[in-house]
C-alpha positions in Angstrom: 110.3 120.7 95.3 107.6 122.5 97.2 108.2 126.2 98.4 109.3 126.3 101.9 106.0 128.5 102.6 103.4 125.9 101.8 102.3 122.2 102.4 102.5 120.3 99.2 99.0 118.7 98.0 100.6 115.2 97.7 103.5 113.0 96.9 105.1 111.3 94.3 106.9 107.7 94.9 108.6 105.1 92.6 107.5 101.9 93.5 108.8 98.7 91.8 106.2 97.4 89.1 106.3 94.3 91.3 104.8 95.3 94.6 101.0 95.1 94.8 99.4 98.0 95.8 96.3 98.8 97.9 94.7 102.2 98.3 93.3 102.6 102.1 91.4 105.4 101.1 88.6 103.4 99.6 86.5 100.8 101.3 87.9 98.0 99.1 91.0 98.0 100.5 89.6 94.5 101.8 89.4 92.9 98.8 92.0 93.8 97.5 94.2 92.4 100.1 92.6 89.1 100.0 93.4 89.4 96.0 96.8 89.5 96.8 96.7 86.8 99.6 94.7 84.4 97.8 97.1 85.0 94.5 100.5 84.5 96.7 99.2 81.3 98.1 97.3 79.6 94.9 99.0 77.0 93.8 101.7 77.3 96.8 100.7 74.1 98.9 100.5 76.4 101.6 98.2 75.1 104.0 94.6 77.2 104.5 95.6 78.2 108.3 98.9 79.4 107.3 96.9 81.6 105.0 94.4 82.9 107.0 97.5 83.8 109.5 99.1 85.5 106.6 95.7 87.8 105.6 94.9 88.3 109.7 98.4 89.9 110.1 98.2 92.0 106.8 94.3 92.9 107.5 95.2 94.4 111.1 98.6 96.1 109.8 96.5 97.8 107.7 93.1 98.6 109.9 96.1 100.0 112.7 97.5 102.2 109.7 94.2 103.5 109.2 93.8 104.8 112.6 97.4 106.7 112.0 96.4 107.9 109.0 97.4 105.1 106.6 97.3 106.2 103.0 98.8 103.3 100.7 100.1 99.7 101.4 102.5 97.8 98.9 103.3 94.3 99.7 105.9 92.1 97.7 106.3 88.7 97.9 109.8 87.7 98.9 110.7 84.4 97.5 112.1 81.7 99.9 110.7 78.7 100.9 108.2 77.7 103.8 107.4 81.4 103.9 104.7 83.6 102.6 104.9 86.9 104.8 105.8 89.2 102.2 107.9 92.4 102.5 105.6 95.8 102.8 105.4 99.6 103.0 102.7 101.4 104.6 102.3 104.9 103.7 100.8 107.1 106.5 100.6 111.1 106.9 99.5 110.9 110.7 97.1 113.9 111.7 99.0 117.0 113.4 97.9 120.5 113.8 99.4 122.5 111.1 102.0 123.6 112.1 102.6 121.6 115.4 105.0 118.9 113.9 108.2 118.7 115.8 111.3 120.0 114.2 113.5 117.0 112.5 116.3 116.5 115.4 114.1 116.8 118.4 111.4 113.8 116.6 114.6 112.3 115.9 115.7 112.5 119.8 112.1 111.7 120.8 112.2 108.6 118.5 115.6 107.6 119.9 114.4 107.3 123.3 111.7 105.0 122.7 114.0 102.4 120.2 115.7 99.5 121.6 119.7 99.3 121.5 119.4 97.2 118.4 117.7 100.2 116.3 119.7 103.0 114.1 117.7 106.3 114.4 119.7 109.0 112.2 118.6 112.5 110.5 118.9 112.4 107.1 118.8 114.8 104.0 116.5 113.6 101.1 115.2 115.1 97.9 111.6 115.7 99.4 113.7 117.0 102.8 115.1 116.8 106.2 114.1 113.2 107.2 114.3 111.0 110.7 115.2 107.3 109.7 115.0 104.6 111.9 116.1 101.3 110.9 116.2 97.9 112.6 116.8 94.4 111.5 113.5 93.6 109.5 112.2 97.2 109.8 113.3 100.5 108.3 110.8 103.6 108.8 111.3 107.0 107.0 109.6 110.1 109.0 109.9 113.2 105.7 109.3 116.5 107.4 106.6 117.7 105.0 107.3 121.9 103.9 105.0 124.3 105.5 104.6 122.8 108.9 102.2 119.9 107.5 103.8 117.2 109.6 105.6 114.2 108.4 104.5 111.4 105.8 105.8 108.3 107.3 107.3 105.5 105.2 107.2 102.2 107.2 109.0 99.4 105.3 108.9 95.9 106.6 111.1 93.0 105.2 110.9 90.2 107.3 112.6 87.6 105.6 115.6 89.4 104.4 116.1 92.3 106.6 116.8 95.8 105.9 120.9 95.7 106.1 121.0 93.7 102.4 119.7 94.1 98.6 115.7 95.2 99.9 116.8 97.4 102.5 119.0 99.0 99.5 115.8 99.1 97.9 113.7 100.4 100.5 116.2 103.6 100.8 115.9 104.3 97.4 112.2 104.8 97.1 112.4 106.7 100.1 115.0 108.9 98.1 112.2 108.9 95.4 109.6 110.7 97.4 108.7 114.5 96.0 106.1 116.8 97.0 103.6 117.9 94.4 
């Protein structure tokens, strides 16, 4: 792990060999996406509006990750029929003043306030650090405090066919558990 002192130059992450991957940080991040649209629905029957649906919602998760300072977005397709949303992470380190990040329990408090009874917001100790999770039905975000006052990287996982409280959500804590600062 990092030393305390400084802010780490990036992050490792095990991802499943499964889950597509698009990097944000270049401009063909567009592409990209529609490679994995057009690949999940080839051959699917699925009709051409459910499609387009399907790569609107995935084209504006990402573009409002981008303005939060979206980094990475994995999507895996999650077999069942009549559906084709697939099950995602979005990778962000949103901007903050060095140094200016909240400390772990008072984001965790401040992300408490603003969750709805049906969301678990808890402070949690991870190999990369002290980390807020907040986890509701279909969605499980992981906030890792970054060392050296860099802010948080924000892990937000997304499985909206079968939830977080079953074999994905199991999955989804253990890449978070995989994160380390390099």
């Amino acid at each position: 792990m990092t030393d305390i002192g400084t802010s780490p130059s990036d992050y490792r992450l095990l991802v499943p060999r499964d889950w597509f991957r698009i990097d944000l940080m270049h401009e063909r991040w567009r592409g990209q996406l529609k490679t994995f649209v057009d690949k999940e629905i080839a051959g699917s029957g699925t009709p051409a509006q459910v499609a387009r649906s399907v790569w609107v919602r995935l084209r504006n998760t990402a573009e409002n990750g981008l303005r939060r300072g979206a980094l990475e977005f994995y999507l895996r397709t999650e077999p069942t029929e009549g559906s084709v949303l697939p099950a995602s992470l979005l990778i962000s380190w949103p901007p903050v003043a060095h140094g200016l990040a909240p400390a772990v329990e008072e984001f965790a408090e401040a992300l408490a306030r603003r969750a709805g009874s049906e969301t678990e917001v808890d402070v949690m100790d991870l190999p990369a650090g002290r980390t807020v999770r907040v986890r509701a039905a279909a969605n499980m975000d992981f906030h890792v405090h970054m060392p050296g006052g860099a802010g948080y990287l924000h892990l937000a996982f997304s499985a909206p066919l079968s939830g977080t409280h079953g074999p994905m959500g199991e999955l989804c804590e253990a890449m978070a558990h995989s994160v380390r600062w390099v």
